[in-house]
C-alpha positions, 0 to 999 in steps of 0.5 A: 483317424477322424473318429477321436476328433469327432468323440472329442467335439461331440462329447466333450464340447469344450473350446478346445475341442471345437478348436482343434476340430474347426482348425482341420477345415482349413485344409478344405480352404488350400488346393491339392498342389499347395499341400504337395509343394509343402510337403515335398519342400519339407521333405528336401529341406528338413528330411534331407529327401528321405520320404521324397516320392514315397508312398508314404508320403503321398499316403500323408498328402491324401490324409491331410487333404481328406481329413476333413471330409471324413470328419464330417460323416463321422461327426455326424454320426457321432452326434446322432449316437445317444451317449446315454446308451454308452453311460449305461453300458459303463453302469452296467461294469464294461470298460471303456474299450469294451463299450467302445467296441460294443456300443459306440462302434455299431452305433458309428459304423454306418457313418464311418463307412460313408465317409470311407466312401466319400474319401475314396471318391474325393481321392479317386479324382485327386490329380495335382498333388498325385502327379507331385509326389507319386513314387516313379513308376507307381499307377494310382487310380486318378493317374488311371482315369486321368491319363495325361499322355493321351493322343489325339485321333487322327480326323480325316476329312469326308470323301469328296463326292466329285 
């Protein structure tokens, strides 16, 4: 999702690309819990509960909250892959998808996959917006690392020495 944001900023470095790709790190700046209240807000409000304790929408909770974590790697990569290589391969009679698919994407490809990296590691250890909007009975990675019913191991006092 962030590689059409990135091309857009980077290669066309017009006001409204760089508009709409700062306006995505304003999520950075809202906790995990702000976006799941919202999101379930909506649901009952406007979806009538229809998405609510979905997967679908918890997928929808990690994709707005690690957008702009992905769009950062991605970005970089973008910048870093000449455009020059894309003209001539355009010269050369590929088409658009065909240079996307032949040139751009190798050239981003190690980019995409840190940032795939740092989204799995960032939604790993996503808790609060988990525990709001996990369908019931559903086991999620951070619900795994982070058990909340864990009990407290019984401590015996040391053996008296009389």
């Amino acid at each position: 999702m962030a590689l059409p944001v990135a091309l857009l900023a980077v290669r066309h470095s017009g006001r409204g690309g760089r508009v709409f790709e700062r306006s995505t790190y304003l999520v950075l700046a809202m906790p995990g819990l702000v976006i799941a209240l919202a999101l379930s807000y909506f649901t009952e409000r406007y979806a009538d509960g229809f998405a609510y304790q979905s997967a679908p929408l918890l997928i929808a909770a990690y994709a707005i909250l690690f957008f702009p974590l992905a769009l950062v790697g991605v970005r970089a990569s973008v910048a870093y892959a000449p455009p020059a290589l894309e003209e001539m391969a355009r010269s050369l009679g590929l088409r658009r998808l065909a240079v996307a698919w032949r040139v751009t994407l190798p050239l981003v490809g190690p980019g995409l996959a840190a940032s795939y990296c740092l989204v799995f590691l960032a939604a790993v250890t996503e808790l609060t917006a988990t525990l709001i909007l996990i369908p019931t009975g559903v086991q999620t990675l951070s619900t795994q690392f982070w058990p909340t019913n864990r009990t407290c191991p019984t401590v015996r006092p040391p053996p008296s020495p009389w």
